[in-house]
C-alpha positions in Angstrom: 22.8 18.3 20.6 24.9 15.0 20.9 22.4 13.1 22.6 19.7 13.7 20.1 18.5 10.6 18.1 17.8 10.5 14.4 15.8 8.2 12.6 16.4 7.6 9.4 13.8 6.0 6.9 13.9 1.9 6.9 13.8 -0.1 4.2 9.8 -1.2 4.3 10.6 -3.9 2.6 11.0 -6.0 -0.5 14.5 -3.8 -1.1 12.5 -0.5 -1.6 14.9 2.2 -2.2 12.5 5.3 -1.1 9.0 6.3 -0.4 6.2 9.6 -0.6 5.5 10.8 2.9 2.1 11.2 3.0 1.1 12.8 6.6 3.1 13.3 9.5 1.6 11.8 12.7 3.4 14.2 14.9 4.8 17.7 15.4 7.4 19.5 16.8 7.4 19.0 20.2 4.9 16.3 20.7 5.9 13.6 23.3 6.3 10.2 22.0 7.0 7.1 23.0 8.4 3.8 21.1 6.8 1.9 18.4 4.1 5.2 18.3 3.1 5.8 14.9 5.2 9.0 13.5 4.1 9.2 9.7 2.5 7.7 6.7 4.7 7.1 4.1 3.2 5.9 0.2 5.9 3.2 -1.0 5.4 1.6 -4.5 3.1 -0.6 -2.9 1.1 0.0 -0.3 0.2 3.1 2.5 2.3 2.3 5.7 2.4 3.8 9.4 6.0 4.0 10.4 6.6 3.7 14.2 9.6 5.5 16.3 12.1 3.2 17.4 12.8 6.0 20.1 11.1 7.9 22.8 11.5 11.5 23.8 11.1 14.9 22.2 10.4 15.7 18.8 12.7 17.9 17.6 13.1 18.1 13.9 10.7 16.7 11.4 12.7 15.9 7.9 10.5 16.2 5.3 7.0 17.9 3.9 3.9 16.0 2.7 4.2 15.2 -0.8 8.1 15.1 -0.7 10.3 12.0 -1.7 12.5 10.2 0.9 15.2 8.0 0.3 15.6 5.2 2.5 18.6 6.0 5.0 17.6 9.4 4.7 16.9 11.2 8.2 12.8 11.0 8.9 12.8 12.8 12.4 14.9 13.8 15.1 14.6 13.1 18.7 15.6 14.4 22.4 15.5 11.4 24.6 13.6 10.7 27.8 14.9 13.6 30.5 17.0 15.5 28.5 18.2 19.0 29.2 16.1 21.8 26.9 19.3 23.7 26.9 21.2 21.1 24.9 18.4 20.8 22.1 18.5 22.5 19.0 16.0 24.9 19.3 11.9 24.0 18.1 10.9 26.5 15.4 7.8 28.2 16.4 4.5 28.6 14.5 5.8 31.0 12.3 8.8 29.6 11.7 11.4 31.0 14.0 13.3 29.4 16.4 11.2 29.5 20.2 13.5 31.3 22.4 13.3 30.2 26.1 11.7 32.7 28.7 13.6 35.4 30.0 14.3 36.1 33.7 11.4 38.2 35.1 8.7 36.3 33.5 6.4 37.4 35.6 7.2 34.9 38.6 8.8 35.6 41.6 10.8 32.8 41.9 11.8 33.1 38.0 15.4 32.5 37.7 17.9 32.5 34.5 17.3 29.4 32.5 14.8 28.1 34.8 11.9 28.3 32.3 13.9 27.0 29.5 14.5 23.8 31.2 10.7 23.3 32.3 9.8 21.4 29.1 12.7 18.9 29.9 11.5 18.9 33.6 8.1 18.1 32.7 8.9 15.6 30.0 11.0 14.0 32.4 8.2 13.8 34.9 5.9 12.3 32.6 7.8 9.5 31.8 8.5 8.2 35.3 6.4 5.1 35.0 9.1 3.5 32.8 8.2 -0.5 32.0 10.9 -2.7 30.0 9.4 -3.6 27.2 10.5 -4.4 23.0 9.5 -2.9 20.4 6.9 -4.9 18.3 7.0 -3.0 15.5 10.3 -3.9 14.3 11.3 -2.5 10.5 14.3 -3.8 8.6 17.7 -2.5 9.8 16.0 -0.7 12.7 13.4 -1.7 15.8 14.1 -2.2 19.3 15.5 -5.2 20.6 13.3 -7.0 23.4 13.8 -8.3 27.0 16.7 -7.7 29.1 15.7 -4.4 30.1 17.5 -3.7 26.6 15.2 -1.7 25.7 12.0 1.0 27.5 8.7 1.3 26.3 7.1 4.8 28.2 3.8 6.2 28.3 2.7 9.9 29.0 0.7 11.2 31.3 -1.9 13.4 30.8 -0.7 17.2 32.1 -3.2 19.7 32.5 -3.5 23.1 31.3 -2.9 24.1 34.5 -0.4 22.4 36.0 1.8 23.2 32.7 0.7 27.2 33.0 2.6 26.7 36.1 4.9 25.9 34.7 5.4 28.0 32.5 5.4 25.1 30.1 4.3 26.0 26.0 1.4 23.8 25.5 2.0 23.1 21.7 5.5 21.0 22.9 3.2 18.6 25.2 0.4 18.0 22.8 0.4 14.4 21.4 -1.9 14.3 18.1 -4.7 11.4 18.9 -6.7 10.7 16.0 -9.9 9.8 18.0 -12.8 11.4 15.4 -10.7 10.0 12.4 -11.1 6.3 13.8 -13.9 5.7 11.1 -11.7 6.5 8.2 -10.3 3.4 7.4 -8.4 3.8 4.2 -5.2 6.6 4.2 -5.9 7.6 0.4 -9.0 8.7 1.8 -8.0 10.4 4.8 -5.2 12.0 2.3 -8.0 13.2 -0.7 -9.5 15.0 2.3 -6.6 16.8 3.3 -5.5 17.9 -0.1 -8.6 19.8 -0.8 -9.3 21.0 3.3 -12.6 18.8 3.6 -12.8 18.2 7.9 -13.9 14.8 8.0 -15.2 14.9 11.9 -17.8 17.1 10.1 -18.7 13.9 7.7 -21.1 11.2 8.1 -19.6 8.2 6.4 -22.0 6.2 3.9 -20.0 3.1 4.4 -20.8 0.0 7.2 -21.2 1.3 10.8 -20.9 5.1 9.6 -17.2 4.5 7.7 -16.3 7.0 5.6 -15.6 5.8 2.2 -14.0 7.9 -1.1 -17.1 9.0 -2.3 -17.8 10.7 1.0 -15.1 12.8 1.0 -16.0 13.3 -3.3 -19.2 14.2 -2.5 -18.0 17.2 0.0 -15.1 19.1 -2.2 -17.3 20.7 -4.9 -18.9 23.2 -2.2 -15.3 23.4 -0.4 -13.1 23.5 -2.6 -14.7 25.8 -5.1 -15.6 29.5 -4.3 -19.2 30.7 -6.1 -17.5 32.0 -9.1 -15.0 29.0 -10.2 -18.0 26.7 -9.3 -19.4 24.7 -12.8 -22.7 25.4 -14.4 -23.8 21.8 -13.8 -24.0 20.8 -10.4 -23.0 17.3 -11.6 -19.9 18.5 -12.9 -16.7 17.3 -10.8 -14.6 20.0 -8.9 -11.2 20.1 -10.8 -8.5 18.8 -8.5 -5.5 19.8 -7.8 -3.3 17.3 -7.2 0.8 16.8 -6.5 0.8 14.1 -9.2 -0.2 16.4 -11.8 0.2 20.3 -12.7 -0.4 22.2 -15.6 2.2 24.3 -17.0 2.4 27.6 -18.2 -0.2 28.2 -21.1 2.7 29.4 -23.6 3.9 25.7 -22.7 4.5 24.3 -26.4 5.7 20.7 -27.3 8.7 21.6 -29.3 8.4 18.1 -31.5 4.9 18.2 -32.2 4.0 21.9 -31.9 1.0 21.1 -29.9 0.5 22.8 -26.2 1.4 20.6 -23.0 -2.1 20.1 -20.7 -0.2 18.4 -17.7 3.0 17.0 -16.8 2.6 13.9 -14.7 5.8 12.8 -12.4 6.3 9.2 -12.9 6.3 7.7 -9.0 5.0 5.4 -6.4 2.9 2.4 -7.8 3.6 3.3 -11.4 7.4 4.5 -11.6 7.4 0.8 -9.4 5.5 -1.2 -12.1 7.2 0.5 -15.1 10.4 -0.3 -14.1 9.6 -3.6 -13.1 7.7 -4.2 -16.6 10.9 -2.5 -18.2 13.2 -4.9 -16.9 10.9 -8.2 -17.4 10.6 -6.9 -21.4 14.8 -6.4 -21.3 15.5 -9.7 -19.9 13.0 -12.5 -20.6 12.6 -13.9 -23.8 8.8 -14.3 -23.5 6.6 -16.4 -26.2 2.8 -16.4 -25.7 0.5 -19.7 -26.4 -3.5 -18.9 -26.5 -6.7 -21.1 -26.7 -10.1 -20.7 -26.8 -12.2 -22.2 -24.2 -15.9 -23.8 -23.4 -16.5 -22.5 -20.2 -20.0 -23.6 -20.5 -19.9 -26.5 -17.7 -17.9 -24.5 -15.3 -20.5 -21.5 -15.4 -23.6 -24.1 -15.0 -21.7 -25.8 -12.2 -21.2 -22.7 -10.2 -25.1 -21.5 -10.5 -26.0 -25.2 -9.2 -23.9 -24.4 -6.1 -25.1 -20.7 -5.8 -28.5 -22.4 -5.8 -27.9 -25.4 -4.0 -26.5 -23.4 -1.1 -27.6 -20.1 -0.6 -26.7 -19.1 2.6 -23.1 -20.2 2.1 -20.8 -17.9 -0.3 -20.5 -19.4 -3.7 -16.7 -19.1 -5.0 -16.5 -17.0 -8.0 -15.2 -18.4 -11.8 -11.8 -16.9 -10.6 -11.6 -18.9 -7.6 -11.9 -21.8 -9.7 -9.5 -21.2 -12.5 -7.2 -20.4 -9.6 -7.5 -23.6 -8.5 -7.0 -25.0 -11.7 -4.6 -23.2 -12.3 -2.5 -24.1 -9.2 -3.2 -27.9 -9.7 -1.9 -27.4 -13.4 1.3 -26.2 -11.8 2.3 -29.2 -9.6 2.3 -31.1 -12.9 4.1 -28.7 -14.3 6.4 -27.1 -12.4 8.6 -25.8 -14.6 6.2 -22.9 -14.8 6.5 -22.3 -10.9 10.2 -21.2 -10.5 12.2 -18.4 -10.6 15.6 -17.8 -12.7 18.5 -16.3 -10.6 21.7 -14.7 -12.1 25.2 -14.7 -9.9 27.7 -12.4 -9.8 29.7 -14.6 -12.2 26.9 -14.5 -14.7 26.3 -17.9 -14.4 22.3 -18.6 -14.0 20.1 -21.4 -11.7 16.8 -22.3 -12.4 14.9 -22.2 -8.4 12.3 -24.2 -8.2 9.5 -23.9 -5.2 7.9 -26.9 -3.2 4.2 -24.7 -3.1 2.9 -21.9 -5.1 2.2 -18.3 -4.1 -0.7 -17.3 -6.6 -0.5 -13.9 -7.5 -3.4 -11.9 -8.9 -4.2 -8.6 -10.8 -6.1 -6.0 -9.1 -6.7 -2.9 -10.4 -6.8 -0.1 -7.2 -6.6 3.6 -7.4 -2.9 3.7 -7.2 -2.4 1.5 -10.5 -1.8 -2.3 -11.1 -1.2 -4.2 -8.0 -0.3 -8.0 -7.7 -1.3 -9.2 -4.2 -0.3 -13.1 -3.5 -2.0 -16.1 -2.0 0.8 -17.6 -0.1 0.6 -21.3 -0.5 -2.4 -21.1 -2.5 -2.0 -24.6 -3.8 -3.1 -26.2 -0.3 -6.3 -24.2 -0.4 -9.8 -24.8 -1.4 -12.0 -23.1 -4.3 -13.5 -21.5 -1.7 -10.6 -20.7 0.5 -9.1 -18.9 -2.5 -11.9 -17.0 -3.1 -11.9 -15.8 0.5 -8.7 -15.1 0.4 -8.7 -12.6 -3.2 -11.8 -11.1 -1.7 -9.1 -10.0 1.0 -6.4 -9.1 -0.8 -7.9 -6.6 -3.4 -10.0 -5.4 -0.6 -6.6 -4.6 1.4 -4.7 -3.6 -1.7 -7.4 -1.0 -3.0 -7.1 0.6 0.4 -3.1 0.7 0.6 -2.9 -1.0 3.5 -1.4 -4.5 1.9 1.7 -5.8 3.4 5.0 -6.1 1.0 4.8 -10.3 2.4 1.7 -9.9 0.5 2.4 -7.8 -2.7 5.6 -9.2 -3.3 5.7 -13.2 -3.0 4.0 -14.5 -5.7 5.6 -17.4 -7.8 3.0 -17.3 -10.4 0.5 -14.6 -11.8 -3.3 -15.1 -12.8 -5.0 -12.2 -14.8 -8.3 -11.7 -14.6 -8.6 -8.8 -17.9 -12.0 -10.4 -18.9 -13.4 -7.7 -16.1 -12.5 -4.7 -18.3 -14.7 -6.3 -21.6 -11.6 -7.4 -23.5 -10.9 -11.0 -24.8 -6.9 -11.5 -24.9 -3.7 -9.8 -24.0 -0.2 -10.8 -24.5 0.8 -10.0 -21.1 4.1 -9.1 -19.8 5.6 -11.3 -17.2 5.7 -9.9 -13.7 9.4 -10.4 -12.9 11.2 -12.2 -11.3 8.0 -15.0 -12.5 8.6 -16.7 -15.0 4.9 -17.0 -16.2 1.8 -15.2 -16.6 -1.7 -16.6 -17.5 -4.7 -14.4 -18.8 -8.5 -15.1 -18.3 -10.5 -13.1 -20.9 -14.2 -11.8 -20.8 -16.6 -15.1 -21.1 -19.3 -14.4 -23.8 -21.5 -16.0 -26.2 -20.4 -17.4 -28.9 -21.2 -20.2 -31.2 -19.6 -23.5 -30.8 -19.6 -26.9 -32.3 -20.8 -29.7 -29.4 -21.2 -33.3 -30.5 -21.3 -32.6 -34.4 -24.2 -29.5 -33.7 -23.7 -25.8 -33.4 -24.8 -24.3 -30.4 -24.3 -21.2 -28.1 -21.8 -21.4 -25.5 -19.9 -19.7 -23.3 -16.0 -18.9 -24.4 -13.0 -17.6 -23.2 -9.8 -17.2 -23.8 -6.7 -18.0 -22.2 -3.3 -16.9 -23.1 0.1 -17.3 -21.6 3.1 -15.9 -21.5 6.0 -17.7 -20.6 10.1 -17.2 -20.6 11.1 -19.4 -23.0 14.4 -20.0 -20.5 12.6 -22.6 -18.3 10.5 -24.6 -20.7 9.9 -25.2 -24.1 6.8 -24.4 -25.8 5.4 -28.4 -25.3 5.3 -27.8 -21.1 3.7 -24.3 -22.0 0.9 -26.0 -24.1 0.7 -29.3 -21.4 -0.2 -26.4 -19.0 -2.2 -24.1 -20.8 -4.1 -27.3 -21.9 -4.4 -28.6 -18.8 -6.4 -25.8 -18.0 -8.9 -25.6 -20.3 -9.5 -29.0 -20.2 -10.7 -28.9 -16.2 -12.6 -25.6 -17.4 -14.4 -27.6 -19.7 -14.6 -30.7 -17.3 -14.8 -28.8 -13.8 -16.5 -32.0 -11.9 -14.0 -34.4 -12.9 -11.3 -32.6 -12.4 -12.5 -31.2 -9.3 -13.3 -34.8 -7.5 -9.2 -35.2 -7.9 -8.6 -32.2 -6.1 
C-alpha cells in the first residue's frame, strides 16, 4: 500500500553497520504506538530495545530471531493510524497464508461486501481517538520523531474487549499488543534470550536473585529436565544439558579438515561482540606501531592502606586496588598527556595528533558476550571512591547488555585489570583509536629487597603499550613510573590529589 510506513534499522550508534535481532516485541497485527519498543536487537556492544518512530498497524515484520540486519535495511512495516484494511498488504495468518477478509453472508444480517474487511481499520481507528501531540523521546540516529508543534502524535490504545471485537467481527490476534507484565523480573535480555532458545517459561520460575530476579543460573538450572527427553538425559545429574545454540553447530560427522586430516567438532560464525573486537584488534595491530615498557611493582603500602580504611570505616564501601590505580593512573595522565590523545588521518593522508582537556577511563570487563571496554567519562574529576562506584556500574551494566554505546565507546585511555585471571603480564594490544593501554597483573608474594633486607612483599606488574607515533619511549617510562611510584607511596601521592 502507498501509505504504509517502513522502518528501516538505525544506526545505534558509534557507526555500527548492522546488528543480531534478538526477539521481536510485536507481531503481525499488534497495535502500536510511537517510541513503543518493537524488538531487541544484539549490536557488537550491548542488548538494545528499538522503539517505532510510527504508530499504526503492523503489517510486515523483516526479519527472524537469530538473523543479521544491516543498518538501512527494512525492520518492520506499518499501516498508519485509520487506514483502510483494503489498501494493506494482506497479514499472513498463523500458518502462514495470507488472512483473507470475511465473505458476505458471514453469518450477520447486516453483513455487506467488504464490510468485515474494513472492521480492523474501523476499530483501530476508534482506538486511537484520544490523540495527544507529543515527540518522540526515544530518538535514534537518522530516525525519531521531531517534537512540539503538533509535528508529530503520540496515541495510546484502548483496551477492546472480546466482546465488543466479536461484534465486530474483528480477529483478535490483529488487536493484541504483547505486554510483558510476568517477565518484569527478568532484568537482563541474554537471560530472557537463554530461556527462549531452549523453551524454559520463565512466569513458571522463581528467580534466586534480589527481590525474586531471575538471574542466568535460574534459567541453567531449569533446561536439563526441559530440554532433554529421558533417554538423551546424562548419567550424572550434574552433568550440563548440551546446548544448542545459533553461534555454534556441528557439522556433518564425515566433516574432515582437509589440511590437517582431523574431523571438524563445530564451526563457530565470527559475530556480534567478537567479529566487533577482532576487527577492531586487527586494525590497531595494522596501524599502530606499538612498543611495550614493563616494571615490577611494591604494592605493599597500597594494600595495607586500603585494609586500614576497610577497617577504619566499615559501614562505608572501601574502594578497591583498581579504584586506586585508576586514580593514579588518571593523575599520571594530566602530566603526561601525550598518552591521552587520539591520532586522526584526513583524506589527504596527512595526520593530527588530538589531544583531550579530561580523560574517559576505559576499563576491561570480561561479560558473557566477550571483552568489553566500558568508560568512565571524565574520570579524572572523580574520586577513589567515585571511580570505584562508578566500574561497579559499568561491568554490572555491560555483563547484562544493557550498556549504552556513550558508555562502551568513549574512552581516551584503557586500564586492564588481567591480574583477576592469575596471570602476571601481557603485552596488550591497543584498543583503537587509543593510543595507550596499561596492564595491572595479579599481586602476589614475592621476595623483595627493603632498606638493604629481604623481605616478603606484595608485587605486581605493570606493563604498557603505547604507539610509538605520540611519544617516545622517555614520556612512556615518566608515565609508567609515575605509577608505580604513587603505588608504592599511595599517602603522599594521594594528599595531592
Amino acid at each position: 500500500m502507498s501509505d504504509t510506513q517502513v522502518f528501516r534499522l538505525p544506526d545505534l550508534g558509534e557507526g555500527l553497520t548492522e546488528a543480531e535481532l534478538v526477539n521481536w516485541l510485536v507481531a503481525v497485527g499488534d497495535e502500536i504506538r510511537v517510541d513503543q519498543p518493537i524488538a531487541e536487537v544484539e549490536t557488537a556492544k550491548s542488548v538494545v530495545e528499538v522503539p517505532s518512530p510510527y504508530a499504526g498497524t503492523v503489517l510486515e515484520l523483516h526479519g527472524e530471531p537469530g538473523q543479521t540486519l544491516d543498518v538501512g535495511k527494512p525492520l518492520i512495516s506499518v499501516a498508519p493510524v485509520g487506514a483502510r484494511a483494503d489498501d494493506a498488504a494482506p497479514a499472513p495468518s498463523p500458518d502462514g497464508s495470507a488472512a483473507s477478509s470475511m465473505p458476505s453472508g458471514s453469518g450477520r444480517p447486516d453483513a455487506t461486501p467488504g464490510a468485515a474487511s474494513s472492521a480492523p481499520a474501523a476499530v483501530a481507528a476508534n482506538a486511537y481517538r484520544e490523540e495527544e501531540k507529543a515527540g518522540s523521546g526515544n530518538v535514534l540516529i537518522g530516525y525519531g520523531t521531531p517534537g512540539g508543534e503538533g509535528q508529530s502524535r503520540r496515541s495510546r490504545a484502548p483496551r477492546v474487549s472480546t466482546a465488543a471485537a466479536e461484534t465486530q467481527d474483528v480477529d483478535l490476534s490483529l488487536l493484541r499488543t504483547r505486554v510483558p507484565g510476568k517477565l518484569g523480573a527478568v532484568i537482563s535480555p541474554l537471560v530472557r534470550r537463554m530461556a527462549r532458545e531452549h523453551g524454559v517459561d520463565l512466569g513458571e520460575l522463581h528467580g534466586s536473585g534480589d527481590s525474586g530476579l531471575i538471574m542466568r543460573r535460574d534459567v541453567e538450572a531449569a533446561i536439563p529436565s526441559r530440554a532433554l527427553t529421558p533417554e538423551a538425559r546424562p548419567e550424572t545429574p550434574e552433568a550440563p544439558a548440551p546446548r544448542s545454540t545459533p553461534e555454534a553447530r556441528s557439522p556433518e560427522a564425515t566433516s574432515t579438515d582437509a589440511r590437517t586430516g582431523l574431523g571438524v567438532s563445530a564451526r563457530t560464525p565470527v559475530k556480534g561482540v567478537r567479529k566487533a573486537v577482532a576487527a577492531n584488534m586487527a586494525r590497531s595491530r595494522q596501524e599502530i606501531p606499538e612498543a611495550t615498557v614493563w616494571v615490577d611493582v611494591d604494592a605493599t603500602a597500597l594494600v595495607e592502606l586500603r585494609a586500614g580504611l576497610k577497617k577504619a570505616d566499615s559501614h562505608a564501601a572501601t574502594p578497591g586496588l583498581l579504584a586506586f590505580i585508576a586514580r593514579f593512573v588518571t593523575a599520571g595522565l594530566k602530566r603526561f598527556p601525550e598518552l591521552n590523545t587520539r591520532i586522526e588521518t584526513g583524506d589527504d593522508g596527512a595526520q593530527e595528533i588530538v589531544s583531550f582537556a579530561g580523560v574517559n577511563l576505559g576499563f576491561a570487563a570480561q561479560t558473557d558476550r566477550g571483552l568489553m571496554v566500558p568508560s568512565i567519562r571524565n574520570a579524572d574529576k572523580l574520586s577513589a571512591r567515585e571511580l570505584d562506584g562508578e566500574i561497579r556500574r559499568l561491568t554490572a551494566v555491560a555483563r547484562e547488555g544493557k550498556a549504552i554505546p556513550e558508555e562502551l565507546g568513549s574512552g581516551t585511555f584503557t586500564l586492564n585489570n588481567y591480574g583477576v585471571f592469575g596471570v602476571d603480564g601481557s603485552a596488550a594490544i591497543i584498543n583503537h583509536p587509543e593510543v595507550a593501554i596499561l596492564g595491572v597483573g595479579r599481586i602476589m608474594d614475592k621476595p623483595w629487597v627493603v632498606g638493604g633486607e629481604l623481605a616478603v612483599r606484595k608485587v605486581t606488574e605493570l606493563t604498557l603499550t603505547f604507539d610509538h607515533r605520540v611519544c617516545d619511549g622517555g614520556t612512556a617510562a615518566g608515565f609508567l613510573r609515575f605509577v608505580a611510584d604513587a603505588i608504592e607511596n599511595p599517602g603522599s601521592v594521594l594528599s595531592d590529589l
